[in-house]
Backbone as CSV, one residue per row, in Angstrom:
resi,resn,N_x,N_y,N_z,CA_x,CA_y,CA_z,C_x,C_y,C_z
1,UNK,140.805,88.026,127.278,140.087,87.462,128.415,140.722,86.147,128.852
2,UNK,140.350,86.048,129.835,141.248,84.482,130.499,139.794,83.852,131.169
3,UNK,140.234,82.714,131.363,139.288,81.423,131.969,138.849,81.926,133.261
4,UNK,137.207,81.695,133.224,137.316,82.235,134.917,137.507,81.326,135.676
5,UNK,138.269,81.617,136.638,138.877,80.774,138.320,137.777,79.899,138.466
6,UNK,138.285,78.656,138.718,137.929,77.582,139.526,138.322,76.736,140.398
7,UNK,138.245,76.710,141.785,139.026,75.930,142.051,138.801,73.998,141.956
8,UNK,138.177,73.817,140.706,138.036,72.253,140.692,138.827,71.959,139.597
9,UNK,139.287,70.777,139.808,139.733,69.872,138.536,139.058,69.286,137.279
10,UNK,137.788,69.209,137.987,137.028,68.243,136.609,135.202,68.656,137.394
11,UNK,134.721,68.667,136.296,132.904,68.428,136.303,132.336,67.545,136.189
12,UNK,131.848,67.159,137.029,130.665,65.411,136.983,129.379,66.291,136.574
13,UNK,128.798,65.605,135.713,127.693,66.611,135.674,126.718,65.369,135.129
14,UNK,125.053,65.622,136.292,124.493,64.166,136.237,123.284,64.219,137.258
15,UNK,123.447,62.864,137.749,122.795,62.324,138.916,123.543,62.454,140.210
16,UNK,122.944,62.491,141.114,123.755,62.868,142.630,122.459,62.574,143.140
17,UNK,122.304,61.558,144.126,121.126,61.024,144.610,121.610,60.099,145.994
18,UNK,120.236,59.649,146.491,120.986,58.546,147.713,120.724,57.323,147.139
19,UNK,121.507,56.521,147.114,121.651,55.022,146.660,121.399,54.025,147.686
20,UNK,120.114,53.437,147.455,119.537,52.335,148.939,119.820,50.914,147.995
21,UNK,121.032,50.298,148.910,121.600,49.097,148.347,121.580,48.237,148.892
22,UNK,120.228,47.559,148.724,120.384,45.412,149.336,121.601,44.883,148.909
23,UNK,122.286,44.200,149.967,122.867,42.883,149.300,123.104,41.944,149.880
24,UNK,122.929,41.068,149.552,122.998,39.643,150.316,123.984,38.471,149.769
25,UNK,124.487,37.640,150.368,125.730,36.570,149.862,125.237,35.427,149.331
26,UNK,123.647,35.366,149.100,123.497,34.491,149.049,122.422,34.499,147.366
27,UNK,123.042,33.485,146.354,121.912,33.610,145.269,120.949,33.938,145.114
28,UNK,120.393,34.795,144.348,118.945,35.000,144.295,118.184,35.313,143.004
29,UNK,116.710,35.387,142.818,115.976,35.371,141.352,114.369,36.018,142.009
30,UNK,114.107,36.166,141.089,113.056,37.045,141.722,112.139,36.058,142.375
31,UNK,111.646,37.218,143.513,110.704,36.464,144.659,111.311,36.292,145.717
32,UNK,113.033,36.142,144.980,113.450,35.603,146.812,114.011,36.460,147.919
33,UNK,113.834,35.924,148.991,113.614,36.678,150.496,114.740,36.210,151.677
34,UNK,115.332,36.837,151.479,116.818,36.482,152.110,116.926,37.379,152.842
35,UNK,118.282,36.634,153.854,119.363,37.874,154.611,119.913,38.323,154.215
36,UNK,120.179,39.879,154.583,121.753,40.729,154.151,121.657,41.755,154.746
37,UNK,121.931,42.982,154.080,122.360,44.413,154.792,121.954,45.212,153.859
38,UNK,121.202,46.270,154.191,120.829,47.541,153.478,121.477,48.961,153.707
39,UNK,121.737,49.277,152.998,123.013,50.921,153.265,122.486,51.688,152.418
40,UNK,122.282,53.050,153.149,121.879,54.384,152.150,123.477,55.296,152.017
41,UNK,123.919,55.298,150.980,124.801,56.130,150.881,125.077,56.855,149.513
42,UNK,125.440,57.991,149.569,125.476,58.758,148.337,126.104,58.602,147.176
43,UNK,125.421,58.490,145.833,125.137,57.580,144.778,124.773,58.576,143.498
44,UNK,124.656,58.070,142.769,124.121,58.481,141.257,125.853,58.376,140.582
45,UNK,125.313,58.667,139.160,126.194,58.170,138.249,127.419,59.444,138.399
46,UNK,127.118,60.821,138.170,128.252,61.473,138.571,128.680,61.762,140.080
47,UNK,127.510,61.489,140.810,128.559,61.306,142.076,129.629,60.445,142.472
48,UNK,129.134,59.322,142.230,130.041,57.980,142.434,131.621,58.304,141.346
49,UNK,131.095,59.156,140.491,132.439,59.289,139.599,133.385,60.325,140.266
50,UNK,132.393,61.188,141.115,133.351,62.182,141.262,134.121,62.113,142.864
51,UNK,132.898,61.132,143.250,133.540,60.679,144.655,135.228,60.058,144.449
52,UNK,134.822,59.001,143.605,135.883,58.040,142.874,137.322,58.939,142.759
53,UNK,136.784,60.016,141.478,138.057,61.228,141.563,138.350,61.834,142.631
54,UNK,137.743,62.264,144.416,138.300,62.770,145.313,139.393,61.729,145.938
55,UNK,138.616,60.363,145.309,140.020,59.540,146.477,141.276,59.123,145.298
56,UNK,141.028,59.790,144.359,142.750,59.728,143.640,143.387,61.133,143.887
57,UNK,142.849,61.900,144.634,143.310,63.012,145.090,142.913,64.122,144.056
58,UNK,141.710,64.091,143.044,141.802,64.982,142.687,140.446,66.132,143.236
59,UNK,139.814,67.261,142.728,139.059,67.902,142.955,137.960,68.388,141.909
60,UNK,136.753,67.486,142.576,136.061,67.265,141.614,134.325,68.286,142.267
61,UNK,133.823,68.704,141.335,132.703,69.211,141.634,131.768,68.673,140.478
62,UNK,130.402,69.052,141.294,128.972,68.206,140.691,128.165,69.344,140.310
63,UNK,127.452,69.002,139.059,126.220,70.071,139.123,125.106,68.879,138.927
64,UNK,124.303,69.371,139.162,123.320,68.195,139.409,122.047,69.231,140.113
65,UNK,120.417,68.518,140.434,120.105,69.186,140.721,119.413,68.515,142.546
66,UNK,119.696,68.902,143.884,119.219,68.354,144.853,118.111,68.948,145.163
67,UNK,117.064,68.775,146.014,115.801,68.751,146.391,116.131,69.894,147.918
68,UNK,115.708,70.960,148.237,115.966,71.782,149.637,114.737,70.994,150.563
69,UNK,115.023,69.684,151.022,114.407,69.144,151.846,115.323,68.212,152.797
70,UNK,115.054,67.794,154.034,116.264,67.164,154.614,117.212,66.079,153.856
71,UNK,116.477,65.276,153.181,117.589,64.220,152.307,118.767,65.167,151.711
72,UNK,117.903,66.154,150.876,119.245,66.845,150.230,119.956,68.014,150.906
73,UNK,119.627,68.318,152.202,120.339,68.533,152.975,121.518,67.598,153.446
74,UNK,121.313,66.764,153.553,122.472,65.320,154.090,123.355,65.048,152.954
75,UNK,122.445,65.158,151.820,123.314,64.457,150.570,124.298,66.194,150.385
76,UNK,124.059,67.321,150.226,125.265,67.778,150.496,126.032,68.433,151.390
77,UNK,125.736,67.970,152.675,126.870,67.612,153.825,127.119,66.648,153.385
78,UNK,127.109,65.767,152.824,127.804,64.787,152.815,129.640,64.959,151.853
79,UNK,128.712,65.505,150.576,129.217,65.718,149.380,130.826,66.740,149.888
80,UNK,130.549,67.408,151.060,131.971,67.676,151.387,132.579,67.034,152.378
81,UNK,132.283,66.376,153.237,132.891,65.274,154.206,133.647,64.324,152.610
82,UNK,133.012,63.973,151.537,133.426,63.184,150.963,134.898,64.048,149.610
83,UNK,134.790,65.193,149.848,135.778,66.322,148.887,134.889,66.360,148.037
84,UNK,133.546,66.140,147.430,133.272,67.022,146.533,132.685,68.016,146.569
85,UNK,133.165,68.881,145.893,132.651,70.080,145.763,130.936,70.535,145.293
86,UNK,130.491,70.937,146.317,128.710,70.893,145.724,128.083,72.687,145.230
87,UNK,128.999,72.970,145.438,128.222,74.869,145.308,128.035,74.985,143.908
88,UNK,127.842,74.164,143.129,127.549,75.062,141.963,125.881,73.641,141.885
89,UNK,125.849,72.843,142.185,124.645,72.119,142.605,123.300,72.933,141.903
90,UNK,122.184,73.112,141.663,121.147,73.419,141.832,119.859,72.902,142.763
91,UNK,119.494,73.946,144.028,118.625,73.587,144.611,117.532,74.127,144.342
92,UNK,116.257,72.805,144.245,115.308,73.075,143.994,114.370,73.229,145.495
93,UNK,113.213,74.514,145.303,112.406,74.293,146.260,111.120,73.155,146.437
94,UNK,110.935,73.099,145.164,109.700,71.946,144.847,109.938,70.865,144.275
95,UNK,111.160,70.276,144.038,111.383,68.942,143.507,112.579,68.180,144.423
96,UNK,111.468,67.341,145.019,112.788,66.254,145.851,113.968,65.626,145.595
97,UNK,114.543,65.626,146.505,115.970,64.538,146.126,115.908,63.292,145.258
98,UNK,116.558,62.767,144.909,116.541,61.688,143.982,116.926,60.736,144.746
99,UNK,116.638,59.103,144.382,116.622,57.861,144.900,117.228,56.810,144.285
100,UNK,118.233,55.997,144.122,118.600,54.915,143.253,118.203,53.598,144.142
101,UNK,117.307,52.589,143.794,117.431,51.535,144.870,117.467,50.171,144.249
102,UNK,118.502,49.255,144.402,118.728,47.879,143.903,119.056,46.702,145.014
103,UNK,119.306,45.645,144.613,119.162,44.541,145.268,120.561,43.739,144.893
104,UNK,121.190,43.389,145.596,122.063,42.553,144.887,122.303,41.072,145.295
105,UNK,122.307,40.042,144.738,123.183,38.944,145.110,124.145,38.413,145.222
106,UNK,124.446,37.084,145.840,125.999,36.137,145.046,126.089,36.172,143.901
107,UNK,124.714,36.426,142.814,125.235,36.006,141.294,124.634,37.063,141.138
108,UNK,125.196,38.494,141.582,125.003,39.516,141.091,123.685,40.987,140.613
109,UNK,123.870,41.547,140.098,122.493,42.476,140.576,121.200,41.766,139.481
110,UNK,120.231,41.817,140.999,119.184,41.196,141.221,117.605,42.044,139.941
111,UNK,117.985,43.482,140.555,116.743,44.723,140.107,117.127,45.481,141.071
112,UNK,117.318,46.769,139.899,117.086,48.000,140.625,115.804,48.970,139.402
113,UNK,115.959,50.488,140.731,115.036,51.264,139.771,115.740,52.509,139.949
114,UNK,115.503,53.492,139.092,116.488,54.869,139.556,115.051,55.875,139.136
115,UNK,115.252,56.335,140.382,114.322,57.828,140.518,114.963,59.398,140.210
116,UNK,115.021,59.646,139.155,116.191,60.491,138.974,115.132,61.549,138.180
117,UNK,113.964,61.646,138.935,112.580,62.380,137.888,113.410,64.356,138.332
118,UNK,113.739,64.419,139.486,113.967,66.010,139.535,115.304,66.042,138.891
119,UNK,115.792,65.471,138.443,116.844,65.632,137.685,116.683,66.083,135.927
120,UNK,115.721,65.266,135.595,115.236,65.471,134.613,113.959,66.667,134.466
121,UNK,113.426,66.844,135.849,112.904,68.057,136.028,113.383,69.563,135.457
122,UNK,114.248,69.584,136.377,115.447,70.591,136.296,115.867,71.161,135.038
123,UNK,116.288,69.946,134.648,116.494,70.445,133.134,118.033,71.199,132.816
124,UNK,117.743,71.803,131.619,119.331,73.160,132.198,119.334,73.965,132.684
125,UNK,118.530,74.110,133.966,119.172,74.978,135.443,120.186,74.259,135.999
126,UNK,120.816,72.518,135.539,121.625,72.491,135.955,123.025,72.841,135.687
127,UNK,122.851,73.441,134.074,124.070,74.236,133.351,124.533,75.517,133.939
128,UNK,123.800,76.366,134.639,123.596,77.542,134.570,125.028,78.167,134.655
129,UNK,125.989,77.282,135.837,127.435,77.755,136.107,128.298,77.871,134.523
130,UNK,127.769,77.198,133.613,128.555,77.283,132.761,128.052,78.754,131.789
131,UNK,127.049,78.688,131.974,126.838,80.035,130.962,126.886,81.059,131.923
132,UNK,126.869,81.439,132.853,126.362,82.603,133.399,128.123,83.486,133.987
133,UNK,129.029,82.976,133.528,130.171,83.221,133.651,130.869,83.168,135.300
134,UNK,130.289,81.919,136.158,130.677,81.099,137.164,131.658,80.156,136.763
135,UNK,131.404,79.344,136.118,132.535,78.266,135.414,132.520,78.769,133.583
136,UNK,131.782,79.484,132.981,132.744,79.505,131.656,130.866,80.782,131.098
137,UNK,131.487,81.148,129.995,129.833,81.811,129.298,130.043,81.077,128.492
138,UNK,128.901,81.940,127.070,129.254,81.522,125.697,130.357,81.616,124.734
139,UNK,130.927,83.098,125.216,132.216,83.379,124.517,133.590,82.781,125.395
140,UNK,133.228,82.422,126.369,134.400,82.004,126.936,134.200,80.632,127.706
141,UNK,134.274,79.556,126.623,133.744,78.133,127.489,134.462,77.900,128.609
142,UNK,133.874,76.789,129.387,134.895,75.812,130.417,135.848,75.413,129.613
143,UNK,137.288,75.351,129.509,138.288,74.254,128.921,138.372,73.302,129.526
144,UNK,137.743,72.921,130.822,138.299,71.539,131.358,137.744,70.508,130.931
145,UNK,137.926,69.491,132.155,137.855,67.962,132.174,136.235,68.379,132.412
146,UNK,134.684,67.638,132.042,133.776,67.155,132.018,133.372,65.590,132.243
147,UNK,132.747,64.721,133.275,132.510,63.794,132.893,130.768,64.122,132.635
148,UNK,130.062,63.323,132.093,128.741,63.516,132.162,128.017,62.271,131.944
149,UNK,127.065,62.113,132.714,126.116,60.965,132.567,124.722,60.916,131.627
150,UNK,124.235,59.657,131.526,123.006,60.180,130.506,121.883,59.793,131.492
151,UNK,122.101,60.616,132.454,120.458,60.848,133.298,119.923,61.788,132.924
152,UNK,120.636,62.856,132.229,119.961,63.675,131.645,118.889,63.799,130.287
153,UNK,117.769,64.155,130.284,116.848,64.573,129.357,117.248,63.945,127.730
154,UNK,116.634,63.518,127.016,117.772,63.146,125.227,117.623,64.276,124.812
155,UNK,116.567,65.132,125.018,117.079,66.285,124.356,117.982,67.263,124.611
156,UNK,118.132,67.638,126.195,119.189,68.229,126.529,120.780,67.877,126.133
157,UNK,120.489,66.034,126.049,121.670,65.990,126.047,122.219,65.799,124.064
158,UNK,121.250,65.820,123.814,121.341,66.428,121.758,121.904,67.938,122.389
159,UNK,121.439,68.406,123.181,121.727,70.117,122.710,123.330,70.253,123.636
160,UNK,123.539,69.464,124.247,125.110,69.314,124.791,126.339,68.821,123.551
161,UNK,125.771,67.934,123.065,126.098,67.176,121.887,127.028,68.057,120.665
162,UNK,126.348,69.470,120.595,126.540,70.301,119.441,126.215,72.201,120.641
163,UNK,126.078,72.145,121.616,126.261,73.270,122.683,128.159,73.708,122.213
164,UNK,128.086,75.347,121.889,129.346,75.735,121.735,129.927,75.860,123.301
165,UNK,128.827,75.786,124.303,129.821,76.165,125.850,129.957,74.611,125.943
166,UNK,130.412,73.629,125.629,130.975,72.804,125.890,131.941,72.303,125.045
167,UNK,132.072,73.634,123.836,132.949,72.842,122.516,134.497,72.721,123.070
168,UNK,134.994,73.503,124.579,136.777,73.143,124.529,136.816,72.518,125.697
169,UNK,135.613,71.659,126.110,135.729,70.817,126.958,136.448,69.396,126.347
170,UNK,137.008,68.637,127.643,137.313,67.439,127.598,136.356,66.445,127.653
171,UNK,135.314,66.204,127.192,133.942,65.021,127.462,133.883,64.027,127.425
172,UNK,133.816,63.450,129.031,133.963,62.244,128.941,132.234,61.996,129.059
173,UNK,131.639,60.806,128.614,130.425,60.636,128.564,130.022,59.154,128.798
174,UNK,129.085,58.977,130.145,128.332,57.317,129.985,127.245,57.276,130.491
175,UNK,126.578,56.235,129.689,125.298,56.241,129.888,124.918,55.717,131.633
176,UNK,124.073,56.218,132.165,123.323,55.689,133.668,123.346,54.221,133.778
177,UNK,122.537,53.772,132.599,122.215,52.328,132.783,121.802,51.321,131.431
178,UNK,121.783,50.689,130.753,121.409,49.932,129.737,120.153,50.810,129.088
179,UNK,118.864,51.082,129.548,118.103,51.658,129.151,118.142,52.800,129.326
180,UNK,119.380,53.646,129.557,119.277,54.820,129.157,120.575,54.993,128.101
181,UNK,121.239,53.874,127.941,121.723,53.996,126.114,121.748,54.902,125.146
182,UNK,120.685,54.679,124.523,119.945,55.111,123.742,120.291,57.074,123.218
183,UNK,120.121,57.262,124.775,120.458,58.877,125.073,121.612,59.194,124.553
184,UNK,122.532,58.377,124.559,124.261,58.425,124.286,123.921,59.042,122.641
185,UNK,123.697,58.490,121.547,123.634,59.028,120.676,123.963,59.956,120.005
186,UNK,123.541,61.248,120.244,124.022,62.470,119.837,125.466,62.801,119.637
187,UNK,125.619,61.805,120.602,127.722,61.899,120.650,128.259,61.013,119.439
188,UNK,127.491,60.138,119.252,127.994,59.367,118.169,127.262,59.775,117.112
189,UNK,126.898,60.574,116.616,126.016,61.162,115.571,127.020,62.562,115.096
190,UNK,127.440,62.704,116.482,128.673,64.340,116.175,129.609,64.017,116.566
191,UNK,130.081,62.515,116.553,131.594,62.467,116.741,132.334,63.163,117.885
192,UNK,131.364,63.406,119.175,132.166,64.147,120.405,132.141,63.472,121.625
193,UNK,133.538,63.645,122.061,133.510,62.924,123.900,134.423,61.705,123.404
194,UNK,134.363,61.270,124.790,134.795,59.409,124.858,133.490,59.222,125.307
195,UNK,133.448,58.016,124.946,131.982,57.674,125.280,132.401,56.299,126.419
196,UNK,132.197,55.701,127.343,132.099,55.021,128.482,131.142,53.911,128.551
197,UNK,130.911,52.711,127.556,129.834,51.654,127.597,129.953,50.667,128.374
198,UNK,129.458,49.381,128.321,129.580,48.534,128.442,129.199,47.590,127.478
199,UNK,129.322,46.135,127.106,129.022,45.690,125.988,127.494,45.539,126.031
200,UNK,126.558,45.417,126.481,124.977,45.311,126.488,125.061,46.833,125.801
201,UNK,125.185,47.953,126.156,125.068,49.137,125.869,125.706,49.340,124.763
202,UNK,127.166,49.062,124.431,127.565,49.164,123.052,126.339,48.832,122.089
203,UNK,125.666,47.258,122.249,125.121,46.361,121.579,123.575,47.263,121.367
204,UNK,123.369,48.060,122.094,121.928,48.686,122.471,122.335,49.939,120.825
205,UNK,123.756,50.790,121.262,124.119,51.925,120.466,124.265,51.313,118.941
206,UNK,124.309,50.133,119.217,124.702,50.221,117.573,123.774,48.639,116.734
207,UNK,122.778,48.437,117.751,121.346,47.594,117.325,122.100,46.395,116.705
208,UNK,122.968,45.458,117.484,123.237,44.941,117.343,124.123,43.967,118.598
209,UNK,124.326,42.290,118.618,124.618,41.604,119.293,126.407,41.319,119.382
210,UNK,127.330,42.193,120.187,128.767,41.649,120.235,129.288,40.542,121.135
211,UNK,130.595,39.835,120.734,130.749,38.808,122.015,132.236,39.287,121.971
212,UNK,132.377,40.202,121.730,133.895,40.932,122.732,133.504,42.211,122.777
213,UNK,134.228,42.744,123.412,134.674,44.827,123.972,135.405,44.892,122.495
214,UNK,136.272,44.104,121.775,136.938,44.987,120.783,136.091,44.840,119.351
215,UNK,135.055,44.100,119.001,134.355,44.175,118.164,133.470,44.959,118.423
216,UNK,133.069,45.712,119.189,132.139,46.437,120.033,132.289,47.828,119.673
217,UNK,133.865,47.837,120.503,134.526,48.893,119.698,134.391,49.318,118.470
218,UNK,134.942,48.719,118.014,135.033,48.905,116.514,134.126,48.971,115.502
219,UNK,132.580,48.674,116.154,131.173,49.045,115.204,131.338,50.152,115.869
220,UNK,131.353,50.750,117.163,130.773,51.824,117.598,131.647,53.027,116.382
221,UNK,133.119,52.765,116.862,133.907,54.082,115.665,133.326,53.833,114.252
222,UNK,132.782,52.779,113.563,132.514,52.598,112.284,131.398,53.822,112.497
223,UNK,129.935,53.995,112.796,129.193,54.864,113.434,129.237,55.763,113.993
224,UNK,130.379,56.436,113.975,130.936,57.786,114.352,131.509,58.200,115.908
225,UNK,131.702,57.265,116.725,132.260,57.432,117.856,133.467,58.392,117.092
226,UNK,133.747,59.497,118.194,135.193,59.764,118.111,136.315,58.947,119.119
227,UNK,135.959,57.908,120.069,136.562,57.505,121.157,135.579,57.127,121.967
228,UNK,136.077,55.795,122.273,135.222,54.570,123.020,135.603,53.903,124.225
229,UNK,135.338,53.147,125.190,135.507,52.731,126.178,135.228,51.521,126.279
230,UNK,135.145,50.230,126.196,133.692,48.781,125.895,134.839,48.252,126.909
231,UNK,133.594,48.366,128.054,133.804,46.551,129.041,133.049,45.748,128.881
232,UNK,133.664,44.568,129.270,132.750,43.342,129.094,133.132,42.846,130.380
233,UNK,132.568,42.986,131.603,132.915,42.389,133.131,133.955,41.805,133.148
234,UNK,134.267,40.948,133.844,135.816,40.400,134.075,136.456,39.941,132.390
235,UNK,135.954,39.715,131.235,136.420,38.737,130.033,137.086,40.161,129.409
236,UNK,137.154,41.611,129.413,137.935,42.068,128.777,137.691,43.787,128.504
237,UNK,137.795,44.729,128.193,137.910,46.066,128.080,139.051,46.846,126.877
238,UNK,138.203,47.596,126.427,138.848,47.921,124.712,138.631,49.002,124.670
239,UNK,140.482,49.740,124.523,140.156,51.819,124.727,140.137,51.782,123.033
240,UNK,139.683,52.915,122.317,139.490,53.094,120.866,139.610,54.111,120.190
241,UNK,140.076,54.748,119.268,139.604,55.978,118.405,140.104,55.862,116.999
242,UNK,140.037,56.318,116.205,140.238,56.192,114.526,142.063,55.684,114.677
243,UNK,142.939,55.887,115.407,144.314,55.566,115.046,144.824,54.364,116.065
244,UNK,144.483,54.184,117.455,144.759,53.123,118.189,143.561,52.371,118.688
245,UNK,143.855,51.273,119.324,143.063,50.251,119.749,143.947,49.317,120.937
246,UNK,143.004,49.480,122.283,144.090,48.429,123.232,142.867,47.709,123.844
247,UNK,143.738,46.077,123.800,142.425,45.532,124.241,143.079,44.676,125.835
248,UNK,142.884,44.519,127.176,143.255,43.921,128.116,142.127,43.349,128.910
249,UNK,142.801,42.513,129.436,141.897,41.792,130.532,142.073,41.563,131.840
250,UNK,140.907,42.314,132.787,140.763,42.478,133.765,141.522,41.621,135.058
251,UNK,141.597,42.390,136.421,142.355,41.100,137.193,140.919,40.124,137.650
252,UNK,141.555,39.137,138.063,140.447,37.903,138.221,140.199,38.144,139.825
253,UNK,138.761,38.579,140.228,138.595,38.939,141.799,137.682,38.155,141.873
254,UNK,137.402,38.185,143.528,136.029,37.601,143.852,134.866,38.958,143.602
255,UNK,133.842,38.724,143.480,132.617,39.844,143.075,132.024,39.578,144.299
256,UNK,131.944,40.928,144.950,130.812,41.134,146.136,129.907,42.284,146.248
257,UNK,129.890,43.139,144.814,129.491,43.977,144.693,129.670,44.629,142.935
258,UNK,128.924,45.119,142.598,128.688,45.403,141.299,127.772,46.795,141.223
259,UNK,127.290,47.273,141.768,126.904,48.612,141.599,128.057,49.725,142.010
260,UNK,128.102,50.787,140.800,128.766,51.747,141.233,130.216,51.236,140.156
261,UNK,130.449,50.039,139.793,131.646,49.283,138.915,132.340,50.232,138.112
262,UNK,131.010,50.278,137.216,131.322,51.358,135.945,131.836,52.615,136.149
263,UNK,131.049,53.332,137.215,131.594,54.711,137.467,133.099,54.436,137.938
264,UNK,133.415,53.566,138.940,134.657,53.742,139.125,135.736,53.397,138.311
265,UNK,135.239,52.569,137.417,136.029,52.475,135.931,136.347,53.886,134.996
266,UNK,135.694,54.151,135.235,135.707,55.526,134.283,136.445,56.466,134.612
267,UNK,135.965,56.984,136.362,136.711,57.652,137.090,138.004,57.152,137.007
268,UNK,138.796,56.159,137.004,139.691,56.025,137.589,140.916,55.920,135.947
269,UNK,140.064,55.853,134.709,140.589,56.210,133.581,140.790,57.465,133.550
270,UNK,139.870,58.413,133.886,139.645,59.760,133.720,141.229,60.007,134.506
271,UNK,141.221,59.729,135.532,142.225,60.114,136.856,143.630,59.883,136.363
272,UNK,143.590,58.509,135.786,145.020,58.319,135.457,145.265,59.025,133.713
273,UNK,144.611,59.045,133.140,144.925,60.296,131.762,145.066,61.630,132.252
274,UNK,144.455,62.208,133.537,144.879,63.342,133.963,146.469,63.312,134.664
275,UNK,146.868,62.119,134.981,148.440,62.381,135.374,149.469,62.008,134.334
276,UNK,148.786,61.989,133.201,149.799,61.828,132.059,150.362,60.204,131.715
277,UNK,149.515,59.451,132.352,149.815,57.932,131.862,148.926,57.894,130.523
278,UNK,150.110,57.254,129.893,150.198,56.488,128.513,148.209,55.779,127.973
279,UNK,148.215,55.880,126.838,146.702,54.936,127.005,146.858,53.568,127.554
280,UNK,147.043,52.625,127.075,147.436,51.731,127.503,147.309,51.249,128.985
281,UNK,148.314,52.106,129.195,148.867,51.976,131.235,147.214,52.383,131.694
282,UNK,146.920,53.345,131.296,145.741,54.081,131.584,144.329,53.403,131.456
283,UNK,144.266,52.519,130.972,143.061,51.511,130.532,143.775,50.184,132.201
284,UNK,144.901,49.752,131.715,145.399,48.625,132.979,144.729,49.770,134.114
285,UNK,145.257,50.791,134.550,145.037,51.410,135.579,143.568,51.247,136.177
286,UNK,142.587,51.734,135.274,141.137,51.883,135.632,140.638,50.879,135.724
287,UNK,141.259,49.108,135.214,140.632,48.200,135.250,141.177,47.526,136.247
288,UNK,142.376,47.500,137.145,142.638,47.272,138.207,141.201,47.981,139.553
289,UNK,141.404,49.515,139.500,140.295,49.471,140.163,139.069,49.704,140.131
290,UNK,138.763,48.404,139.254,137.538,48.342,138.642,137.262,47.155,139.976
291,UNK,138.602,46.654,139.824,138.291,44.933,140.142,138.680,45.059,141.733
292,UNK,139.383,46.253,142.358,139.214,46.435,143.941,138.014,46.544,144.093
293,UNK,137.501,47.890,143.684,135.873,47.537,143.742,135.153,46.698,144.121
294,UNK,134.632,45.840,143.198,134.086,44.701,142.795,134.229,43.605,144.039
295,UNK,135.462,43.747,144.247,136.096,42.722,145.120,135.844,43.575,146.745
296,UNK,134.798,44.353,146.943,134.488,45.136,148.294,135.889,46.042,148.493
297,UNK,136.836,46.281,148.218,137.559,47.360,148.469,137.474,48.488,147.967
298,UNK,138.060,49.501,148.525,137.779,51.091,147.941,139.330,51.150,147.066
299,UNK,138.636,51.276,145.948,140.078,51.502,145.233,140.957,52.747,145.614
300,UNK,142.238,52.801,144.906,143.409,53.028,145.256,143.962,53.906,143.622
């Protein structure tokens, strides 16, 4: 038997939602009531990753689950104006689209909240392409690239953790947000994936306080990471696994934006290990456009 046909490169598999983003130039703390600009545009943790992967040219599809009501009508028209691929998606008739909405300032994000309840609704109807022999069954997994987020369920994502249709996948894995941490687990309990943190989140996975990415690192593999990721915002970023360790530091930008950072960090690691750059180069790579980003440009 052979792999069944796909025409994508890699699986985001996650959140896909609309992202309603305040931001304003000017400091802020709670209570305060300022000018700026509000933009709805399409968001969640594997979209933004997989968006990220259409503009390095690769071809990326989402499973996720959207709402058959006009939002998620828009969100996937959108999803191909933007190259990703949405047909393997799950639409629901009774559970709405999903919502991410935050605030940001000059000194950075303010509060957000993520509505990501039909996602977690859903459940694994959003697997279904993989078992049902669309993208892979039981006897014949997906071999590809996977990224995956932890918007998903902790238990689903325990049963991904140790799931044989994901055992000849490539898994890349990060958590949504600080408080959804926690979820990551299972991967570091079975030693599977790269895992994608940040240092609050390292510090969350392993109940404890770090003040670098490479000490961070290096509790997480003590605890069974098979392969790690730890940023620490502009002060530094540390790739990891039982035989190497690279630790670099970010370019120095102005910050005008901070949501969405991480995903494009990831994505853009993911992107450059898919063209065969070195680890190393491959960590510089993703943290360059970490910091276009950041700095209001669309990375490159």
């Amino acid at each position: 038997m052979t792999q069944p046909a796909t025409p994508t490169d890699i699986l985001c598999i996650g959140s896909v939602l609309w992202d309603i983003i305040g931001r304003s130039t000017t400091q802020m703390h709670v209570g305060s009531d300022v000018p700026g600009r509000i933009n709805r545009i399409p968001g969640g943790v594997a979209m933004n990753i997989a968006m990220t992967l259409a503009r390095f040219g690769l071809k990326p599809a989402v499973l996720s689950a959207v709402g058959r009501d006009p939002e998620g009508d828009e969100l996937v028209a959108a999803c191909g104006h933007l190259g990703v691929i949405s047909r393997y998606i799950y639409r629901s008739d009774d559970l709405p689209t999903d919502t991410y909405m935050a605030v940001e300032g000059a000194n950075g994000l303010i509060a957000a909240i993520a509505d990501a309840h039909s996602l977690e609704a859903a459940g694994d109807k959003i697997l279904s392409p993989l078992q049902d022999g669309t993208l892979g069954r039981a006897d014949m997994p997906y071999a590809g690239a996977i990224a995956l987020d932890g918007n998903l369920k902790v238990g689903l994502l325990g049963e991904i953790a140790v799931s044989t249709i994901f055992a000849k996948a490539d898994l890349r894995v990060a958590p949504a947000s600080p408080g959804k941490a926690e979820r990551l687990r299972p991967f570091i309990i079975h030693s599977r994936g790269t895992l994608y943190v940040n240092l609050e989140e390292a510090g969350i996975l392993c109940q404890e306080d770090f003040d670098s990415s490479e000490v961070a690192a290096k509790a997480m593999l003590a605890r069974g990471c098979a392969r790690v990721l730890v940023t620490d915002g502009g002060k530094s970023a540390t790739e990891a696994d039982a035989n190497d360790l690279y630790t670099l530091v970010p370019p120095a930008v102005n910050v005008t934006r901070v949501t969405g950072a991480g995903d494009t960090f990831m994505a853009a690691h993911v992107a450059a290990e898919m063209r065969g750059e070195p680890r190393e180069m491959a960590l510089a790579t993703a943290l360059r456009a970490a910091a276009t980003y950041v700095s209001g440009e669309a990375p490159k």
